[in-house]
C-alpha positions as a Markdown table, in Angstrom:
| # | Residue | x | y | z |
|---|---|---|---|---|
| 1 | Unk | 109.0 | 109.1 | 103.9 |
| 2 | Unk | 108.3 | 106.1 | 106.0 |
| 3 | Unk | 105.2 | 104.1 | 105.4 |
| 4 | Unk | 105.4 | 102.6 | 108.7 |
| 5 | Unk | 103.7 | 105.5 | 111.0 |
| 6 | Unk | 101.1 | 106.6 | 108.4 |
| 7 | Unk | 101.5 | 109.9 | 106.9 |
| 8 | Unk | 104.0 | 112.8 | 107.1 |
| 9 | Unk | 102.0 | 116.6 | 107.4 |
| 10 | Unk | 103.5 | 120.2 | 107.4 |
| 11 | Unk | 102.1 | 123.6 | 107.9 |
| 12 | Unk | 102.9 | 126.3 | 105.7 |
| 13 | Unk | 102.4 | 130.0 | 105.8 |
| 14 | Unk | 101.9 | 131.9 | 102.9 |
| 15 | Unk | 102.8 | 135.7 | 102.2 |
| 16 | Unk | 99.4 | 136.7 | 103.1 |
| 17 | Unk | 99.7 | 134.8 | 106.2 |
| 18 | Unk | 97.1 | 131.9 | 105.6 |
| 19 | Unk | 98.0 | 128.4 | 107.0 |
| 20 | Unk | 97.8 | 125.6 | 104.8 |
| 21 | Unk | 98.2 | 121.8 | 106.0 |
| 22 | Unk | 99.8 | 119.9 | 103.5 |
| 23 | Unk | 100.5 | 116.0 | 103.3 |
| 24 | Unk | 104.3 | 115.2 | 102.2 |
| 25 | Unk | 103.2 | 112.7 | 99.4 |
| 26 | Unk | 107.4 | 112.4 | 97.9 |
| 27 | Unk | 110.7 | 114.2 | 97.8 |
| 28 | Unk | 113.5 | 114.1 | 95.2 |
| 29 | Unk | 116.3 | 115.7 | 94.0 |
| 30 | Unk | 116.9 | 116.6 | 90.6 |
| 31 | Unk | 119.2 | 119.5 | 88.6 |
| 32 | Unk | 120.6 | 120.3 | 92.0 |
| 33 | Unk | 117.5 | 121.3 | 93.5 |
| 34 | Unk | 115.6 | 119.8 | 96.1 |
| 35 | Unk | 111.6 | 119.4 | 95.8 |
| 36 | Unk | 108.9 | 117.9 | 97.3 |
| 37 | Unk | 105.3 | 117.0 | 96.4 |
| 38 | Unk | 102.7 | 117.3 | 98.3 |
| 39 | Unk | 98.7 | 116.9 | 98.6 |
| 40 | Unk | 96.3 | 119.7 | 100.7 |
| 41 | Unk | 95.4 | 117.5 | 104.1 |
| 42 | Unk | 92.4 | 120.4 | 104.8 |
| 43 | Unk | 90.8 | 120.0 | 101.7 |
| 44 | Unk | 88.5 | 118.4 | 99.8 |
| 45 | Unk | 89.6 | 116.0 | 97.1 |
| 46 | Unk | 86.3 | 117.6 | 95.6 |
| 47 | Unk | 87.3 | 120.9 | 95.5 |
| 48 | Unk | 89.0 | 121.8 | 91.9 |
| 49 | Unk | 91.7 | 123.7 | 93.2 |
| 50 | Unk | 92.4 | 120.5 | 95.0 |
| 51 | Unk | 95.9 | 118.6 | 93.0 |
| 52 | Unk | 99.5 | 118.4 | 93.4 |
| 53 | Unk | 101.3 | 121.2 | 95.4 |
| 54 | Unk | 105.1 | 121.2 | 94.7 |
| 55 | Unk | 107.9 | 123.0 | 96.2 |
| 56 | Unk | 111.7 | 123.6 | 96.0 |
| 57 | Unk | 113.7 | 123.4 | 99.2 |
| 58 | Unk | 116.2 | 125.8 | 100.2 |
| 59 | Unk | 118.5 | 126.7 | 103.5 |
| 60 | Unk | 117.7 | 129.8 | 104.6 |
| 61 | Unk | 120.6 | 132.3 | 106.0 |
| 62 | Unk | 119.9 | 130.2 | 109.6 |
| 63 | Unk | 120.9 | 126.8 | 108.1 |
| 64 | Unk | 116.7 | 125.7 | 108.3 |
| 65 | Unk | 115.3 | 124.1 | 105.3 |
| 66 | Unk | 112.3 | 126.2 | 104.0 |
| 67 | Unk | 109.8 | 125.5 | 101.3 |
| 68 | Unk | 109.6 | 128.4 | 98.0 |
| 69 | Unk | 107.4 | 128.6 | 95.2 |
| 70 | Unk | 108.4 | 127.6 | 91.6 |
| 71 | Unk | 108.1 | 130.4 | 90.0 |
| 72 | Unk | 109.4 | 129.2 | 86.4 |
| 73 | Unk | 107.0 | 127.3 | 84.7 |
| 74 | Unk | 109.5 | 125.4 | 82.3 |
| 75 | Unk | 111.3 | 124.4 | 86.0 |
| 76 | Unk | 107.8 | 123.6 | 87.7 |
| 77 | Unk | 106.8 | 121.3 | 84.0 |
| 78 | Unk | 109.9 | 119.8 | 84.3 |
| 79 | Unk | 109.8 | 119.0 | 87.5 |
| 80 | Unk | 106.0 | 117.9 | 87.5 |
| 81 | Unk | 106.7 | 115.2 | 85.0 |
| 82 | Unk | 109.6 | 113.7 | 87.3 |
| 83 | Unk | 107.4 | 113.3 | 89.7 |
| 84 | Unk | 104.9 | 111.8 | 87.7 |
| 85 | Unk | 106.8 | 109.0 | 86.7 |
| 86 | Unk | 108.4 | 108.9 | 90.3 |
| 87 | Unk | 104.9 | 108.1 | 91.9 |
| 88 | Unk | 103.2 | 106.6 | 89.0 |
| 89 | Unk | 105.8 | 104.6 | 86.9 |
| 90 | Unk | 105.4 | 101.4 | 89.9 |
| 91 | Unk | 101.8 | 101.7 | 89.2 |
| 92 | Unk | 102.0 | 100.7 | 85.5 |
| 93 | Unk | 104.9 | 97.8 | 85.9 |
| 94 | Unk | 102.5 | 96.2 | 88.0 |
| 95 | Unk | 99.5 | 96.1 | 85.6 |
C-alpha cells in the first residue's frame, strides 16, 4: 500500500448481503496464502465490535482476486500474530 495518496478502501459484501467499507491497513503472504488486514472505515473506533478484520485472498474460477473468511481459528491465531508483529514490531525498535 502506498502512503503517498492517503488510504486504500474496499467494499465488501457479505452472505447476507450487507456492505461493509473496510480500510486496507497491510497485506502479506505467509504458508502460501495470501491475507490482508484491514480496519472498518464506517465505523466507530468506539463501537466494541470495532478491531482487526482479516481475510485470505483467493482467485476465483474468473482469474479475480476475492476476499474469504478464515474459518480455522488455529490459521486465523496464526496469522493474527504475523500481523502483529508486521504492523507493530517498527513501533517498538523505535522506542
Amino acid at each position: 500500500m502506498s502512503e503517498d495518496f492517503g488510504s486504500d478502501f474496499v467494499t465488501i459484501i457479505d452472505d447476507e448481503g450487507n456492505e461493509f467499507e473496510l480500510e486496507v491497513i497491510e497485506s502479506m503472504d505467509y504458508n502460501g496464502h495470501s491475507y490482508m488486514a484491514f480496519l472498518p472505515a464506517d465505523m466507530s473506533e468506539d463501537d466494541p465490535d470495532y478491531g482487526f478484520v482479516l481475510l485470505r485472498v483467493v482467485e476465483d474460477e474468473n482469474g479475480d482476486e476475492v476476499f474469504e473468511s478464515i474459518d480455522d481459528e488455529d490459521e486465523l491465531q496464526d496469522v493474527y500474530e504475523r500481523f502483529m508483529v508486521l504492523l507493530y514490531d517498527d513501533e517498538e525498535d523505535e522506542t
